[in-house]
N, C-alpha and C positions, 0 to 999 in steps of 0.2 A: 333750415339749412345747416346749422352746426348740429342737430339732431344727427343727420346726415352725416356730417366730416366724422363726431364721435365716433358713430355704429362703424364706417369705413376702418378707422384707426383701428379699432377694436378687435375687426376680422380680419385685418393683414390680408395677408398672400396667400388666396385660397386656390390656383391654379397650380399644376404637378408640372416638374420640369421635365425637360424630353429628356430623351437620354444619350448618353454620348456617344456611340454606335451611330445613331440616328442621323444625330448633327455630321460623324465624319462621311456618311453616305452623300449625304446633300453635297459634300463639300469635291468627293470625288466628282460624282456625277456631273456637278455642277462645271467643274471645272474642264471634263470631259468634251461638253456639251461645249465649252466657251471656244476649245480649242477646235472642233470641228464646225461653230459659226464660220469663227475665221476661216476656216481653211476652205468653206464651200462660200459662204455669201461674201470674204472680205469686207462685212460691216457687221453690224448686229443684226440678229432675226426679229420683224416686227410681225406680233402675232394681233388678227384680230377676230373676236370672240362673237360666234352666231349662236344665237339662245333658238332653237325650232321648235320649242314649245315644251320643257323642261321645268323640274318642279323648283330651281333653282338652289338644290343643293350642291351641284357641280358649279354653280358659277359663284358661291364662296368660296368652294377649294382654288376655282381659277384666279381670282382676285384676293388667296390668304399667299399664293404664290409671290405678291407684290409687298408683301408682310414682312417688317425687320428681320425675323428669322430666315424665312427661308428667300427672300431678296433676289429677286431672278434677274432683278439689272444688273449685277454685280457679274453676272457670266453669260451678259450681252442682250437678255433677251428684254425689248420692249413691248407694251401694246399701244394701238392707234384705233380710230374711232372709223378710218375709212378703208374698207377693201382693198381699193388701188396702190395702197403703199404695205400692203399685208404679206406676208411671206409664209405666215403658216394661217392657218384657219381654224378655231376651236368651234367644235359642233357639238353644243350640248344639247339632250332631250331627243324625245322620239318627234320624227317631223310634224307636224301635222298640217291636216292638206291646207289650211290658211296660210302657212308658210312655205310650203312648196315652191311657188313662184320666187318668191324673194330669196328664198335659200340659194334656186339655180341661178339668180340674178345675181348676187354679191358671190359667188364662185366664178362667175365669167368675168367679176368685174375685176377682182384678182392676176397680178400680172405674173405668168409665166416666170420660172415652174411655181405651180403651186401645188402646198403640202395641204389636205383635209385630214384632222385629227378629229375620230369622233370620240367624244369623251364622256364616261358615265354608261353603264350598261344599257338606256336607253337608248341612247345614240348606237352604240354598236351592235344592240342585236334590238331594238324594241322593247326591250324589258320588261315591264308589267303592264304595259299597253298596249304590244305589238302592233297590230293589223287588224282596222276596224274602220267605219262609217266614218270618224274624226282624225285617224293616224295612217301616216303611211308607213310606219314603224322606226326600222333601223336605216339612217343616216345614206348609207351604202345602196339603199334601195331608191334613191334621190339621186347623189352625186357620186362620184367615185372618191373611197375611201383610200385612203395611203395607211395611216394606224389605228390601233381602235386602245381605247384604255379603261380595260374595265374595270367595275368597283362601282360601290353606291352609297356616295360619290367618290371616286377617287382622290389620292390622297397630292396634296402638290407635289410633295418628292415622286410620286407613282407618273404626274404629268413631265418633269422635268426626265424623267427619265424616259417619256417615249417621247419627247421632243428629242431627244439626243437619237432615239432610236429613227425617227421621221426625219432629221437633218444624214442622218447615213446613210438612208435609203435612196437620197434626193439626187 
């Protein structure tokens, strides 16, 4: 164990700090994004996250979102574990037919209006799996899509920013 604590002391801070550009986009957007919750929902936006069969590296970047730095509570936006109190939808992965049913099920169980974000090139066009015997591809080919955010995986600022764009459209 103090093997351990040494070797840690010894290599310090090996991770690169972001940059300050970076950090002031987050802070516009974010703040953007707070200011049109309020103005459309009057509370905060609670999103909740559908995995349709993704390799799960979109649903780090969804959950680095809840991360000290980029802190998406901080400009309203919550997540919950149940559809029915859900205000936006995060659709990660290309569907696949196992998840077909359950996908259109937890969209119908979604209370009006509801936003579908598909997130990750998977989701929004099928991506390296398209349309096959196992997939029904992109997202849109299931349910009806509101915004799509590509990238592989997209980045949290890149989802904060089409959440701002998917609360405008609403």
């Amino acid at each position: 164990m103090l093997r351990i604590l040494y070797q840690t002391l010894r290599t310090g801070t090996v991770t690169e700090k972001m940059l300050p550009e970076a950090d002031k986009e987050i802070e516009i957007v974010g703040n953007a994004l707070k200011e049109e919750v309020h103005k459309r929902f009057h509370h905060s936006l609670t999103i909740r996250e559908i995995d349709a069969g993704s390799c799960n590296g979109c649903e780090l970047e969804i959950h680095a979102m809840n991360n000290p730095y980029y802190d998406c509570e901080r400009f309203g936006v919550h997540f919950t574990a149940s559809p029915r109190f859900a205000d936006v939808l995060f659709v990660t992965g290309p569907v696949s037919r196992n998840m077909e049913i359950a996908l259109k099920r937890t969209v119908d169980a979604a209370p009006d209006p509801k936003i579908v974000v598909a997130v990750g090139d998977c989701a929004a066009c099928g991506g390296a799996f398209g349309t096959s015997y196992a997939s029904l591809g992109a997202v849109e080919n299931v349910v009806p899509v509101d915004v799509k955010v590509p990238g592989c995986p997209p980045s949290p600022a890149a989802l904060i920013r089409a959440l701002l764009e998917a609360v405008g459209r609403s």
